[in-house]
C-alpha positions as CSV (number, residue, x, y, z in Angstrom):
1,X,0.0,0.0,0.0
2,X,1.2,3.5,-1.0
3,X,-0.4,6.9,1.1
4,X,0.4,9.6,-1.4
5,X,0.1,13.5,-1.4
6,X,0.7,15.5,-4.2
7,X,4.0,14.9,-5.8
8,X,5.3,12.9,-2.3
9,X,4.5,10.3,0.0
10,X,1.9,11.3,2.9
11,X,4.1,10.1,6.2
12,X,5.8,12.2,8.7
13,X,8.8,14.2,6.8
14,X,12.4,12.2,6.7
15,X,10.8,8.6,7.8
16,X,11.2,6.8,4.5
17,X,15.2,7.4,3.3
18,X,15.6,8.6,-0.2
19,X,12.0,9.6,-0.6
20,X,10.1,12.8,0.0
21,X,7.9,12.6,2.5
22,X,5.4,14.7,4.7
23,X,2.3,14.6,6.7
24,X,-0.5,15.2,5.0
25,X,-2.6,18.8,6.3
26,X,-6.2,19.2,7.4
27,X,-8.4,19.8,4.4
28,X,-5.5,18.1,1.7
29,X,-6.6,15.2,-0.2
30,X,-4.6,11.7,-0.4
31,X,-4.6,8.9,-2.6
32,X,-4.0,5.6,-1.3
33,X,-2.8,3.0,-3.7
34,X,-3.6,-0.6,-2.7
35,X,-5.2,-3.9,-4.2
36,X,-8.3,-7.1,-3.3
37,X,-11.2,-3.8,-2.4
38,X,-13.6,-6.2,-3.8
39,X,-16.1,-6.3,-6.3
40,X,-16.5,-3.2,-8.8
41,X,-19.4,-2.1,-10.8
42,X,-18.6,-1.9,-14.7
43,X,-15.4,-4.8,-14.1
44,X,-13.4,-4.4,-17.2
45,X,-12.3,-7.4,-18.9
46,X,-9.9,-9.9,-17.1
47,X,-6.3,-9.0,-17.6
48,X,-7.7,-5.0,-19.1
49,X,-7.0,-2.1,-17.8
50,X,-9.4,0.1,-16.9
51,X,-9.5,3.8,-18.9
52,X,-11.3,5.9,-16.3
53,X,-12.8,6.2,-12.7
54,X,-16.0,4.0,-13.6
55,X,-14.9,0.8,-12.3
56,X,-15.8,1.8,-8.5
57,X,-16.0,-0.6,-5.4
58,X,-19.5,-2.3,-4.4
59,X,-18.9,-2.3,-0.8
60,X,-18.3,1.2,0.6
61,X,-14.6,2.1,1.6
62,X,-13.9,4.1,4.6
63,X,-9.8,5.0,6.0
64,X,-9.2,5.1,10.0
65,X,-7.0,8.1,10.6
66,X,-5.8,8.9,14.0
67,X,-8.9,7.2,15.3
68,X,-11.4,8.7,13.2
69,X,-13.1,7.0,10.5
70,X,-13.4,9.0,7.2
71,X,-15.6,7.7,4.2
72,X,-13.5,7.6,0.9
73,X,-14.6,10.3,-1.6
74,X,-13.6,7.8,-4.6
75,X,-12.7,4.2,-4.0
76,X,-11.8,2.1,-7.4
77,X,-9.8,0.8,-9.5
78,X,-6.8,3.1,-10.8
79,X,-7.4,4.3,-14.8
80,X,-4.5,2.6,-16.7
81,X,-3.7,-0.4,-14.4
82,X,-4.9,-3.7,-13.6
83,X,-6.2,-4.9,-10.6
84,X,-5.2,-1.6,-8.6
85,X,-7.0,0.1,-6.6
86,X,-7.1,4.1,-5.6
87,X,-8.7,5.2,-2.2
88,X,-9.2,9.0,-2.2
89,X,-10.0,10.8,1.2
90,X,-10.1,14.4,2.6
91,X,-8.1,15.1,5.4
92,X,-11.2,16.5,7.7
93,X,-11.1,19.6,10.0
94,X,-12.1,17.9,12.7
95,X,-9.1,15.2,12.9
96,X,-6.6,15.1,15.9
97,X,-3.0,16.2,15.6
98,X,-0.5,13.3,14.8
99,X,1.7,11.9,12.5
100,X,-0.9,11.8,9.6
């Protein structure tokens, strides 16, 4: 699974060596990169990659940060790969103050 921000990696700054890196800030969107979310509606052919953000999980998706649960804004499969998934969520207001 890959938690990116941006252009970088969404994890507190200078944990992963040789990659950019930062915590993600209230109100920032990340994308989460990851695979087995299920069932979609419109499944593109076996072994296909999908063209755009139509393929979209069945069962919805929700991300625990810090404790709080946060439903996905777009949970799918990823437009020009196959079998991977994308997980977009808004980094809410209302979270508490961590490592992010």
């Amino acid at each position: 699974m890959t938690i990116a921000n941006s252009d970088t990696l969404a994890a507190p700054p200078g944990c992963v060596e040789g990659l950019t890196t930062r915590a993600a800030p209230k109100g920032e969107f990340i994308t989460i990169y990851c695979v087995s979310l299920g069932t979609v509606n419109n499944p593109p052919a076996t072994g296909v990659a999908t063209s755009d953000e139509s393929s979209t999980t069945i069962s919805p998706v929700s991300v625990l940060l810090n404790g709080t649960s946060v439903a996905a804004s777009y949970a799918g499969l990823l437009p020009g790969s196959v079998g991977q998934f994308q997980v977009k969520v808004q980094i809410p207001d209302s979270i508490p103050a961590g490592t992010r």
